[in-house]
C-alpha positions in Angstrom: -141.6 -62.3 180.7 -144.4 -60.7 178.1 -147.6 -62.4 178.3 -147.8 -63.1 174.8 -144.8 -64.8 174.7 -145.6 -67.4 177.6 -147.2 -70.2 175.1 -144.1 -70.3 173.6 -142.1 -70.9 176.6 -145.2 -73.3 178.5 -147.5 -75.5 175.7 -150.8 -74.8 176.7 -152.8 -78.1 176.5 -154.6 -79.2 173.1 -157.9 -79.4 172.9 -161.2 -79.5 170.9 -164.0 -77.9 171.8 -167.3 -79.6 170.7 -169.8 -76.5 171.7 -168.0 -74.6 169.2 -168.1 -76.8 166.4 -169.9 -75.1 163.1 -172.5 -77.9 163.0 -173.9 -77.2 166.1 -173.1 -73.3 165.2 -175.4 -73.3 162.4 -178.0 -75.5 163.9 -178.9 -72.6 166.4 -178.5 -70.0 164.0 -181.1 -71.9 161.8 -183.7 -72.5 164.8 -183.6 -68.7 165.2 -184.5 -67.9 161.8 -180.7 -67.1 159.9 -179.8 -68.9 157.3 -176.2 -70.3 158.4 -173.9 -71.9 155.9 -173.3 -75.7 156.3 -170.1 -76.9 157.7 -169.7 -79.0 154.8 -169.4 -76.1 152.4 -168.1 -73.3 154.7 -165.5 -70.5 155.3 -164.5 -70.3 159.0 -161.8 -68.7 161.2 -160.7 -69.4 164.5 -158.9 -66.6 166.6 -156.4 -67.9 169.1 -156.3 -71.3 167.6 -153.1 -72.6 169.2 -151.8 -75.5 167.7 -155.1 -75.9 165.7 -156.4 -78.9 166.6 -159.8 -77.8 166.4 -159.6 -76.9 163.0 -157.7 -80.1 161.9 -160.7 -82.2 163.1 -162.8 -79.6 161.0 -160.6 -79.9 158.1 -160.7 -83.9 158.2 -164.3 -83.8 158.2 -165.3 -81.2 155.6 -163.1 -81.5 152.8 -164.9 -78.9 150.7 -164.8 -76.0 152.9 -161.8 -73.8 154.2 -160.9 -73.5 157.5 -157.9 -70.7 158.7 -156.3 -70.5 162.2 -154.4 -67.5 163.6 -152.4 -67.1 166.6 -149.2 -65.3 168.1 -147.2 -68.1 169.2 -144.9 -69.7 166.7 -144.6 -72.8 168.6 -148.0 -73.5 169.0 -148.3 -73.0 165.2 -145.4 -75.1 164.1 -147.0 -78.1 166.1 -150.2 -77.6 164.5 -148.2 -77.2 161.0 -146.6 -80.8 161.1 -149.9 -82.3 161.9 -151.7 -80.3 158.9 -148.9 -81.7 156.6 -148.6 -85.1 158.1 -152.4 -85.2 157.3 -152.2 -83.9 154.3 -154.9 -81.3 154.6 -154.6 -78.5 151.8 -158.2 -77.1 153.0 -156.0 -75.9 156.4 -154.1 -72.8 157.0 -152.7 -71.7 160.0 -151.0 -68.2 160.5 -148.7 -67.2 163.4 -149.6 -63.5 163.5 -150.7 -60.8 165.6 -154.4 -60.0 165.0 -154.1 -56.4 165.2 -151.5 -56.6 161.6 -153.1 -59.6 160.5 -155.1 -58.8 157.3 -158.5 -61.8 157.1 -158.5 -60.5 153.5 -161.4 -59.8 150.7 -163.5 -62.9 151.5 -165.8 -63.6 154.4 -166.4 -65.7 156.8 -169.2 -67.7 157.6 -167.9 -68.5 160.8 -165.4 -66.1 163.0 -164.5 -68.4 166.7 -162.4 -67.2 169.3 -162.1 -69.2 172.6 -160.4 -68.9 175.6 -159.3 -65.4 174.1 -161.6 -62.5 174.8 -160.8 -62.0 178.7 -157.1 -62.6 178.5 -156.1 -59.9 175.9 -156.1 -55.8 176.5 -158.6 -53.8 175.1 -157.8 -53.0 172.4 -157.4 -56.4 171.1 -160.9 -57.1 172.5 -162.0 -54.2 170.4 -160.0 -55.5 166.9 -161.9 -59.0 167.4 -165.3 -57.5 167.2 -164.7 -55.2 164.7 -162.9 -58.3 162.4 -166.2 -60.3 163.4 -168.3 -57.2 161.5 -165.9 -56.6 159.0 -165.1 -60.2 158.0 -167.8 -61.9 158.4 -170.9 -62.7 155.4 -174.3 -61.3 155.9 -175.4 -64.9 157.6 -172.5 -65.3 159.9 -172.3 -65.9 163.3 -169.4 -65.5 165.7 -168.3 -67.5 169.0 -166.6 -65.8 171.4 -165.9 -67.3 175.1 -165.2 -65.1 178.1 -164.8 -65.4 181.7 -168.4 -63.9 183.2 -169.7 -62.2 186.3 -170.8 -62.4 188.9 -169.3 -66.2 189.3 -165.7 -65.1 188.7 -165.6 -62.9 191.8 -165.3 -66.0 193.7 -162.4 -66.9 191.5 -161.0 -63.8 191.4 -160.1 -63.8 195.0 -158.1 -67.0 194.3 -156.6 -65.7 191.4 -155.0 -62.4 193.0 -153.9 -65.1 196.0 -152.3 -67.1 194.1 -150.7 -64.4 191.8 -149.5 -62.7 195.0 -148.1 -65.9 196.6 -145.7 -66.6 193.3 -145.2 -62.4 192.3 -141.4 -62.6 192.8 -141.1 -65.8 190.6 -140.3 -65.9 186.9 -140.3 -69.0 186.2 -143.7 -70.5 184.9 -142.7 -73.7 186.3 -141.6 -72.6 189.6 -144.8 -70.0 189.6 -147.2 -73.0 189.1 -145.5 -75.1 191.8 -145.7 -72.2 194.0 -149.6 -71.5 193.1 -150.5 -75.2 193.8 -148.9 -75.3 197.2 -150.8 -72.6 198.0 -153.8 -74.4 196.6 -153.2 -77.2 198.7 -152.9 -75.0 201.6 -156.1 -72.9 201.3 -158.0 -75.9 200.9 -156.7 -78.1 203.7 -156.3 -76.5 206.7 -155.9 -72.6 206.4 -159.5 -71.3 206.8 -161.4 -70.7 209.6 -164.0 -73.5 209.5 -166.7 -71.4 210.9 -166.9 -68.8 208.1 -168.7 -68.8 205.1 -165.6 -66.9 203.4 -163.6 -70.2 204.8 -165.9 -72.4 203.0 -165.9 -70.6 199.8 -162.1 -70.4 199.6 -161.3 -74.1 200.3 -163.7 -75.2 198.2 -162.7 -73.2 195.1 -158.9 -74.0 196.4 -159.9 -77.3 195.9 -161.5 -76.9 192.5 -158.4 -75.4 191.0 -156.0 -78.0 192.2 -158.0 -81.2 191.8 -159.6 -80.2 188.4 -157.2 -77.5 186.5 -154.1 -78.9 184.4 -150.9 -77.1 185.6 -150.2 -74.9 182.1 -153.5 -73.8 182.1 -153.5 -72.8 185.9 -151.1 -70.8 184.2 -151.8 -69.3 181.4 -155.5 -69.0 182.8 -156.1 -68.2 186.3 -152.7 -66.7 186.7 -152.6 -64.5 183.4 -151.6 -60.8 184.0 -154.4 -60.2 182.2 -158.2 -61.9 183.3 -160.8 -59.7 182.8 -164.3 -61.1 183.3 -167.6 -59.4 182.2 -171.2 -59.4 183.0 -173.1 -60.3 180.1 -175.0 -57.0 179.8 -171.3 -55.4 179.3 -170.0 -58.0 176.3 -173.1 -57.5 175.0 -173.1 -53.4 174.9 -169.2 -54.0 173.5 -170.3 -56.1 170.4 -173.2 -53.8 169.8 -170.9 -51.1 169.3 -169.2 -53.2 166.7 -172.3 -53.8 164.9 -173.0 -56.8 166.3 -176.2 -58.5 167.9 -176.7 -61.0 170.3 -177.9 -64.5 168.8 -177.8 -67.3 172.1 -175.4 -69.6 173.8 -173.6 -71.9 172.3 -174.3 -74.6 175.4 -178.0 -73.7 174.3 -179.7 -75.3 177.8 -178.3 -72.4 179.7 -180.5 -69.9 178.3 -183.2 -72.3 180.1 -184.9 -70.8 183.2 -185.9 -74.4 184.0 -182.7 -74.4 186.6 -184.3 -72.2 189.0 -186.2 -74.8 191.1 -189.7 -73.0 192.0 -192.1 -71.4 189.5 -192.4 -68.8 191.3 -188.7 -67.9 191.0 -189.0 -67.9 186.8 -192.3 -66.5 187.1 -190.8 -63.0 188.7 -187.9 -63.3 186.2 -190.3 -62.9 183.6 -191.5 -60.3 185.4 -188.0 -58.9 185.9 -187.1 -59.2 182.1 -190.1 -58.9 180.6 -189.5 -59.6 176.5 -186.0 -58.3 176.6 -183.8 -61.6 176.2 -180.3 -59.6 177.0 -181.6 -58.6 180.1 -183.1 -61.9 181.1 -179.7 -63.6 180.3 -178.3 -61.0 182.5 -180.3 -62.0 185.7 -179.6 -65.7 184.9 -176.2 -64.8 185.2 -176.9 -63.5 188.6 -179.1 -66.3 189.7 -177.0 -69.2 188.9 -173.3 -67.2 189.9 -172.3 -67.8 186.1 -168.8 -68.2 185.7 -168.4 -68.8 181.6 -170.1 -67.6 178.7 -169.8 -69.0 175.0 -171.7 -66.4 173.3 -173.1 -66.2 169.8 -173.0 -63.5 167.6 -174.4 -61.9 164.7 -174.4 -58.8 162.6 -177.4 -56.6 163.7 -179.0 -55.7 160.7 -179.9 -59.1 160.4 -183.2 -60.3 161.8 -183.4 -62.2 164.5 -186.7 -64.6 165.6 -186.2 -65.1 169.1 -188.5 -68.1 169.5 -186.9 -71.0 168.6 -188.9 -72.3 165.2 -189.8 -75.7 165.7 -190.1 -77.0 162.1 -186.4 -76.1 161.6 -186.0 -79.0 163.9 -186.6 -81.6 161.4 -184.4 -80.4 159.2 -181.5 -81.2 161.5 -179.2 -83.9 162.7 -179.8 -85.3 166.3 -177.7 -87.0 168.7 -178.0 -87.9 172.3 -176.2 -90.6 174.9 -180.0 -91.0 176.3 -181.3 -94.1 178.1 -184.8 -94.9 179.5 -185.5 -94.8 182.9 -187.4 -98.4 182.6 -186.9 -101.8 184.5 -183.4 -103.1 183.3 -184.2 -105.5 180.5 -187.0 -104.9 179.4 -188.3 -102.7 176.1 -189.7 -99.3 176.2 -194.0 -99.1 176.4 -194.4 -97.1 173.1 -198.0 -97.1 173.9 -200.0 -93.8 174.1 -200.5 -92.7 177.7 -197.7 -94.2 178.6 -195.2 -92.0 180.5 -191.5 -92.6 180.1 -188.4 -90.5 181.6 -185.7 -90.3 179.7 -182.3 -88.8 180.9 -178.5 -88.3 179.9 -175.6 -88.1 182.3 -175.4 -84.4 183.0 -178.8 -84.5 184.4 -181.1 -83.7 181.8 -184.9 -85.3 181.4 -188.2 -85.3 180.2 -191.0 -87.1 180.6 -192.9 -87.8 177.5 -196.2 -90.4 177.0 -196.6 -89.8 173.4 -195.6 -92.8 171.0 -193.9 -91.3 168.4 -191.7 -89.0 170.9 -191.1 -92.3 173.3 -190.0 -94.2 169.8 -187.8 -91.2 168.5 -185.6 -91.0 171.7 -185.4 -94.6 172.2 -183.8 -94.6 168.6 -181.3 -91.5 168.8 -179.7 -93.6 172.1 -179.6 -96.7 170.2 -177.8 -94.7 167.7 -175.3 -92.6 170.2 -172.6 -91.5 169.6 -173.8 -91.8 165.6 -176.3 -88.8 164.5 -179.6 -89.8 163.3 -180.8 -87.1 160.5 -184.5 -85.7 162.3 -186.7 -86.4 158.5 -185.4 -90.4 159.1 -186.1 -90.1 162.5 -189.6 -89.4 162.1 -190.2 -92.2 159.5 -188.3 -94.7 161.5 -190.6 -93.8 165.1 -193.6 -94.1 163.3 -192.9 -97.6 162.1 -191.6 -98.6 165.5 -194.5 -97.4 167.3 -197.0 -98.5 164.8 -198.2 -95.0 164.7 -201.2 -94.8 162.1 -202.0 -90.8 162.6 -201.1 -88.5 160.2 -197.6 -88.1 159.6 -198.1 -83.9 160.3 -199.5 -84.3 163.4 -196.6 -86.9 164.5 -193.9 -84.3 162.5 -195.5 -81.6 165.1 -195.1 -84.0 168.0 -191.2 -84.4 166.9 -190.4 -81.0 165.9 -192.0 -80.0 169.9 -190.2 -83.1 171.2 -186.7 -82.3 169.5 -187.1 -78.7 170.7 -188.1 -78.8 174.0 -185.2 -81.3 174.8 -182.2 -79.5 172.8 -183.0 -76.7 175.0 -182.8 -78.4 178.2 -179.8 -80.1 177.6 -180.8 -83.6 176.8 -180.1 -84.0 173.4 -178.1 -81.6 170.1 -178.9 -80.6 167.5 -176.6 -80.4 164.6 -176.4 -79.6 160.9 -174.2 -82.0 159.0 -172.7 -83.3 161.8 -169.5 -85.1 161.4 -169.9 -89.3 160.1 -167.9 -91.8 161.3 -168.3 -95.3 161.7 -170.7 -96.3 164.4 -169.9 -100.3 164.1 -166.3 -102.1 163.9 -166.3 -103.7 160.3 -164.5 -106.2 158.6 -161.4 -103.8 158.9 -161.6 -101.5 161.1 -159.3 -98.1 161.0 -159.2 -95.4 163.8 -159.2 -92.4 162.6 -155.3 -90.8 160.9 -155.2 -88.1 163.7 -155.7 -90.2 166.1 -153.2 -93.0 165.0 -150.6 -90.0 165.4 -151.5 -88.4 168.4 -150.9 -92.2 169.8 -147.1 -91.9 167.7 -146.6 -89.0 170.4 -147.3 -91.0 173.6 -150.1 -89.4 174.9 -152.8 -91.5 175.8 -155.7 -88.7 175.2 -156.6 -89.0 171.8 -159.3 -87.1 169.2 -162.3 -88.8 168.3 -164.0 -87.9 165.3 -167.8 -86.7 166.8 -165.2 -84.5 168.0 -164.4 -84.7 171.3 -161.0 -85.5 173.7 -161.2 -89.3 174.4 -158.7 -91.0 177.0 -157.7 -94.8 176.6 -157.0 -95.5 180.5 -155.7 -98.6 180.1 -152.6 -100.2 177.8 -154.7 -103.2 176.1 -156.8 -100.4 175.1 -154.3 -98.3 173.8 -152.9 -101.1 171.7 -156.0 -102.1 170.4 -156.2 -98.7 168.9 -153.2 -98.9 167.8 -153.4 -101.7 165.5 -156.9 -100.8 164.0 -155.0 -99.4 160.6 -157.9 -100.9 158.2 -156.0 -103.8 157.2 -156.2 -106.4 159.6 -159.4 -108.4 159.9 -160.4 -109.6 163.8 -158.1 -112.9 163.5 -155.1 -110.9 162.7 -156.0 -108.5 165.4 -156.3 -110.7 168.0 -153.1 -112.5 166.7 -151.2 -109.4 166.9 -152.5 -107.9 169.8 -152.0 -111.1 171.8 -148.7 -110.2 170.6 -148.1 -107.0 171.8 -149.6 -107.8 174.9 -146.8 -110.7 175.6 -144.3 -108.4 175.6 -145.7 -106.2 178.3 -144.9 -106.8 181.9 -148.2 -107.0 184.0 -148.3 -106.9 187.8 -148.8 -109.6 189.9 -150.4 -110.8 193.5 -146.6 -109.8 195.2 -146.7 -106.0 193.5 -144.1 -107.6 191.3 -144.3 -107.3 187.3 -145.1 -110.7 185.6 -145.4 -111.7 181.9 -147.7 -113.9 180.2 -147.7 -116.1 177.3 -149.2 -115.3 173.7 -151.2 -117.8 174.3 -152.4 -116.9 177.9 -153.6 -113.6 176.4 -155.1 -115.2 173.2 -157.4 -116.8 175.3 -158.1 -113.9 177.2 -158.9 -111.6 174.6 -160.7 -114.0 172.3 -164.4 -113.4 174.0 -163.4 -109.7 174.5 -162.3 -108.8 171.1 -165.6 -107.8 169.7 -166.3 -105.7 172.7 -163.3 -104.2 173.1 -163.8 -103.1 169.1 -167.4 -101.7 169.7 -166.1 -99.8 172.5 -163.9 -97.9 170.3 -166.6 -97.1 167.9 -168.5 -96.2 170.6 -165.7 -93.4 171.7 -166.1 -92.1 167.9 -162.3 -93.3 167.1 -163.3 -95.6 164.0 -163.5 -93.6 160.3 -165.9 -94.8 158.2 -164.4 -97.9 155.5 
């Protein structure tokens, strides 16, 4: 069966992909000195878009700006055809088309994306992608392209050819996953010798691939006939060829040496890589065993300043999940001198004393998953702190603060970022897509920061549900009381049980509001 016919046959699984959203696209483009267009008024293309749900969520969010999505399988395209109708988004176009016929037309781009694309398509389609990102794209544009990187993929690559070799005299993509993941489980319980360091590799990326890896994209991924990764210095001497310069990451933290643990490790990088960022990036890469790039791109004529600025901070959206490492229940010391440790979930912290930088973290987690626009920011930590210097020297502070923690992970940095509603008013709606990725049965829905949200539980599912903007919290609760009477429950025996209207009523009375702020919280609420 042709490769480039398999999505048609197996659906590959829908999903956005936050790191390549144009707001954080042209927040890192702007730190670096290049004037990026604003999602809000923006031309942008997505290579390989699938079904397009990416672009939907774009489309819903920036009605002024034109969004086009091209891929080879009709299926995937149809799907993403009766959403974009269903929605009603004339601002959408999506094109089932082979890129090497497909004509982008007279106007540019201000954004060209392709993920999950580059390593799994022959050369020469490699080479038509970076030559439509120079040709199509306007003098400020930047392009995303993902690819499978080395050295990391080695590892993987063992697996790979395994597993390819276990299911080669299987056509079926069904019956080649079920072979692949029996395999899996094999490698990873009991197959390896336990004393090798070979063993332990295998089993644990064995592992990896079975517990973490959804079956299609096992796949249309790791078992591809074509899976080519690269090491950076390689993708980056391809797009150069096309005209094309390398801008950053698009997960910005990773260009941070701050991973390697000693100073004296980053200190002989530097030495290693001296001011050439390519080839800095390219010892990273071997230093950390990366496995993934998301690379940005630009035309190379344009001028690059490699330093992040740190004014073009403040003229950004912010917004962080970040707490403060303090004595549960108790308010942050804003004072000066005062050190506090803030921290997200993936790791990330700094330790900051000063007032204003203590007040203006403290405020973007109170706002999460809302953004909190940097030139309010400022105004509001200077009032909560009481700050009485002058408001350049506590800009400087913020501009340092913002900067210093966007590129090690803790926070991002956006421009325009997507609104939604951040509270559950007097009617509160979940967003349209949402509403009909929950008329398909699936319980992983789309929220609107965006990012893939799953409802694990059925109350929570039918809460969403019935959040269509025109019920206020007593006809909610009636209703979902309802609904929930209706729905067998299990019991002490491992039987199924049902319970009253009234039962739940009482249930969900003291729970209703929280249950509501929850959902804001998960970004699923438009704005009334």
């Amino acid at each position: 069966m042709p490769d480039s016919f398999a999505y048609d046959v197996l659906e590959y699984p829908s999903h956005v992909h936050p790191q390549m959203h144009p707001s954080r696209l042209a927040a890192i483009a702007r730190l670096h000195g290049i004037a990026a267009a604003s999602p809000t008024d923006c031309r942008l293309l997505e290579v390989g878009c699938g079904d397009g749900l990416q672009l939907v969520t774009l489309a819903m969010a920036y009605p002024r700006s034109r969004f086009v999505g091209v891929d080879m399988s009709q299926a995937a395209i149809a799907r993403g055809e009766a959403i974009r109708a269903r929605l009603g988004l004339d601002n959408l176009q999506l094109v089932a088309a082979d890129l090497l016929e497909w004509n982008a037309g007279p106007v540019p781009y201000d954004y060209i994306v392709a993920h999950g694309f580059y390593s799994w398509v022959p050369d020469f389609v490699r080479e038509r992608l970076l030559a439509l990102c120079n040709q199509a794209m306007a003098p400020a544009g930047i392009a995303y392209v993902s690819y499978n990187a080395l050295p990391g993929c080695h590892i993987r690559r063992m697996v790979w050819e395994m597993m390819k070799f276990h299911a080669r005299d299987i056509d079926d993509p069904r019956g080649k996953i079920e072979h692949a993941q029996g395999f899996l489980a094999w490698l990873g319980h009991d197959a390896l010798p336990s004393k090798l360091v070979y063993g332990e590799v295998v089993r644990h990326e064995a592992r990896e691939l079975l517990s973490r890896t959804d079956s299609s994209v096992l796949f249309h991924d790791d078992m591809a006939a074509i899976n080519q990764p690269f090491l950076f210095s390689e993708f980056a001497a391809q797009a150069r060829r096309h005209g094309l310069a390398y801008l950053a990451e698009a997960d910005y933290f990773e260009m941070n040496d701050k991973v390697l643990e000693s100073a004296e490790a980053r200190e002989r990088l530097s030495t290693l890589a001296g001011d050439a960022p390519l080839l800095k990036e390219q010892y990273l890469d071997f230093l950390k065993g990366r496995r993934f790039r998301q690379t940005l791109l630009c035309h190379e004529r344009i001028p690059v300043q490699r330093d992040p600025s740190m004014p073009a901070a403040l003229e950004m959206d912010v917004v962080a999940q970040l707490r403060a490492e303090i004595p549960e229940g108790t308010a942050p010391d804003l004072a000066a001198g005062v050190a506090i440790r803030f921290s997200n979930a993936d790791g990330a912290a700094l330790v900051i004393d000063h007032p204003v930088a203590k007040a203006a973290l403290t405020l973007v987690g109170e706002a999460f998953p809302g953004p909190v626009a940097a030139a309010e920011l400022l105004q509001s930590a200077r009032k909560l702190c009481a700050s009485d210097a002058a408001v350049d020297d506590d800009a400087a502070v913020l501009a340092h603060t913002l900067t210093a923690a966007f590129q090690m992970g803790l926070l991002l940095l956006h421009c325009d970022a997507p609104r939604f509603a951040t509270q559950a008013g007097e009617h509160p709606r979940t967003s349209a897509l949402a509403q009909l990725q929950l008329d398909t049965g699936t319980d992983l829905v789309t929220s609107l920061r965006p990012s893939m949200v799953r409802l694990d539980s059925r109350l929570a599912l039918e809460l969403v549900r019935l959040l269509d903007g025109k019920r206020d919290r007593t006809a909610i609760l009636h209703d979902l009381s309802q609904r929930m009477a209706a729905l067998p429950m299990p019991d002490d025996a491992g039987g199924e049980t049902f319970q009253p209207v009234e039962w739940w009523q009482q249930q969900l009375a003291g729970k209703l509001e929280d249950g509501l702020q929850q959902t804001a919280r998960m970004a699923l609420l438009a704005e009334e």
